[in-house]
C-alpha positions in Angstrom: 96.7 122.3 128.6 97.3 119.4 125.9 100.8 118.1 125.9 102.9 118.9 123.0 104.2 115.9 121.0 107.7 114.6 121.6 108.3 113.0 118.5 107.7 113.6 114.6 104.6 112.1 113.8 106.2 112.1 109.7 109.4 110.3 110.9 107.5 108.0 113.0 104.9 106.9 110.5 107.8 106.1 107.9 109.2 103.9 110.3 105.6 101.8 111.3 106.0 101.6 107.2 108.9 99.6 107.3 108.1 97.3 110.3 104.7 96.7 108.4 106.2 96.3 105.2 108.8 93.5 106.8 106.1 91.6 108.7 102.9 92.2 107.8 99.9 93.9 109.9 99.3 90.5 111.4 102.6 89.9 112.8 103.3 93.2 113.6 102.7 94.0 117.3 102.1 97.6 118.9 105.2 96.6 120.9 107.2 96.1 117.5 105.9 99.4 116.8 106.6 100.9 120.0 110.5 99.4 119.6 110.9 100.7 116.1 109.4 104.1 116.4 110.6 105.1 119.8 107.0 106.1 120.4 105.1 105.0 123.5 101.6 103.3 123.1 99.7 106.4 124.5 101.4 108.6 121.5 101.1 105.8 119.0 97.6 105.5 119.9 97.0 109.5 120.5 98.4 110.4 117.2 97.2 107.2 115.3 94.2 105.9 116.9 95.4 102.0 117.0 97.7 99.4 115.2 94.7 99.2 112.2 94.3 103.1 111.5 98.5 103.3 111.9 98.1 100.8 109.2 95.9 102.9 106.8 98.0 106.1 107.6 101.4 103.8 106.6 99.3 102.8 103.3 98.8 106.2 102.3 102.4 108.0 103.3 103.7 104.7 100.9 101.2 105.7 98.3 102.2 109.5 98.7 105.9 109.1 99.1 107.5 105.5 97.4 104.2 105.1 94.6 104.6 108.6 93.1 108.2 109.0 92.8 108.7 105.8 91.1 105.2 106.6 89.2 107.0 110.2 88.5 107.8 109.5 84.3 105.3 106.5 83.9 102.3 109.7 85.2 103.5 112.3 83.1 100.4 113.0 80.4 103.3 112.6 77.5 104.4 109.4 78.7 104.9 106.6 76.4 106.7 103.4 75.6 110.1 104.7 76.8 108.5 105.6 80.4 106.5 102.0 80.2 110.1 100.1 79.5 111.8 102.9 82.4 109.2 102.0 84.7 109.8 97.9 84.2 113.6 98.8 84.1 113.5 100.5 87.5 111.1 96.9 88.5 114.1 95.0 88.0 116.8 97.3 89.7 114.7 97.9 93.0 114.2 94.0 93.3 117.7 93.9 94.3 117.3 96.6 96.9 116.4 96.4 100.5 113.1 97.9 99.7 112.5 95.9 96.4 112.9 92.4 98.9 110.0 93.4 100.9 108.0 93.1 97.4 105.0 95.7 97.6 103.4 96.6 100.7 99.8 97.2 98.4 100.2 93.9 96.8 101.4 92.3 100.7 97.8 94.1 101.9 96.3 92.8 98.8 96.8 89.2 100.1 96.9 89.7 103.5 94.0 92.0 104.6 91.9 92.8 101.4 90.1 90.0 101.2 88.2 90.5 104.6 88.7 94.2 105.1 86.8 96.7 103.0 88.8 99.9 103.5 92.2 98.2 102.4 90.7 96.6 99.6 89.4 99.9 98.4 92.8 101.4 98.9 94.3 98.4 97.0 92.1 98.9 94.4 92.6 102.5 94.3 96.4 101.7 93.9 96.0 98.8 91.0 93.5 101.6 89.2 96.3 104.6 89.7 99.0 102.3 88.3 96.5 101.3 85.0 96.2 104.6 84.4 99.0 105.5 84.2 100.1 102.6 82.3 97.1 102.8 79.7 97.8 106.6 78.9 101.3 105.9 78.1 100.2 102.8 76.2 97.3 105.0 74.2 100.3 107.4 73.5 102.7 104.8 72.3 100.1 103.7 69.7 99.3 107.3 68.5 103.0 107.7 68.0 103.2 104.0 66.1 105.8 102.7 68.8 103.3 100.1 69.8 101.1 98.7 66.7 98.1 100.3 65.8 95.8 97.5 66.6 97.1 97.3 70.1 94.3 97.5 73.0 96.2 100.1 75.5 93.3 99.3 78.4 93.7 95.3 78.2 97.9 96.0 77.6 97.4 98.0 81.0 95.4 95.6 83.0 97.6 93.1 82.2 101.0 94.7 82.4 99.4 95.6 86.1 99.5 91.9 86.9 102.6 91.9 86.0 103.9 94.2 88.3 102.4 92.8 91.0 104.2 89.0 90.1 107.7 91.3 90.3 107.0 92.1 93.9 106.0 89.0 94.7 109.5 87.8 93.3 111.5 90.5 94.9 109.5 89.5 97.9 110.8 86.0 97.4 114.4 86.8 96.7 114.7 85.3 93.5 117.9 86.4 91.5 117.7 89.5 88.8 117.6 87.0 86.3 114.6 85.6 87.4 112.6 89.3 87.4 114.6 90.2 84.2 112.9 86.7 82.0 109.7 87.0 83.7 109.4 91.4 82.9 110.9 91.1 79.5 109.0 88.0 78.5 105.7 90.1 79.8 107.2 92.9 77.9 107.3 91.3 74.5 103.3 91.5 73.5 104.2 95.3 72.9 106.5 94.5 70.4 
């Protein structure tokens, strides 16, 4: 007869998020998962199959969970430039949060692990196209409904305005003042005008 689990694999997954998030997958031992989670190797292992698949599984409960709420008005297929400027608004308040100083964990994988691992380069990839999406729809929309000009190119705005996001992790990441992420957002944010 299996043995029943004596933790919640949801609760415990959130956490190996966080301790990922704050050190990276390189300096993140199963011991420091093992500490954070209050779950032994054997159910760490059991449950997750190793430090790399935890990994993967924390990827995809911070793309399920953190990504879509604060992509909740920026995804919506009515979206425009009041849900682009929301979106960049809500970049500046969460890089004075707890959360907002660890940066991004995609963009942190992005630099870390995507350059010589396949599977989280696709899932960064995935992520960066998810976010241009969304960004380009609500772009396209703002030009149908003249609150971007007419001539503006919603796919190259979105590409770009995805690099963007990306720097404002890297400066929450950094712990550079609000002022900082304000200039650099609003000063991005000024070719839609």
């Amino acid at each position: 007869m299996p043995r029943e689990r004596e933790f919640d694999p949801t609760a415990a997954l959130e956490q190996a998020m966080y301790v990922f998030w704050r050190k990276g997958y390189a300096d993140t031992s199963i011991d420091d998962l093992v500490a954070e989670t209050g779950v032994s190797r054997y159910g760490l292992y059991g449950t997750f199959g190793g430090k790399r698949r935890l990994y993967l599984a924390a990827l995809d409960h911070y793309r399920d969970t953190l990504v879509t709420a604060f992509l909740d008005g920026l995804e919506a297929p009515e979206a425009g430039l009041a849900e682009v400027r929301n979106y960049f608004d809500n970049l500046i308040a969460v890089s004075e949060t707890p959360d907002g100083r660890l940066g991004c964990l995609m963009c942190v994988t992005a630099v870390d692990l995507a350059p010589h691992d396949d599977e989280m380069a696709a899932k960064v990839r995935a992520h960066f196209t998810r976010l241009e999406t969304a960004l380009e729809n609500a772009l396209a929309n703002a030009r149908d409904r003249g609150e971007i000009g007419a001539g503006a190119d919603p796919a190259a705005l979105a590409t770009f305005l995805t690099g963007i996001v990306q720097g404002g992790a890297v400066y929450g990441r950094a712990r550079c003042d609000r002022r900082a992420v304000e200039t650099y957002v609003n000063t991005a944010l000024s070719v839609l005008e």
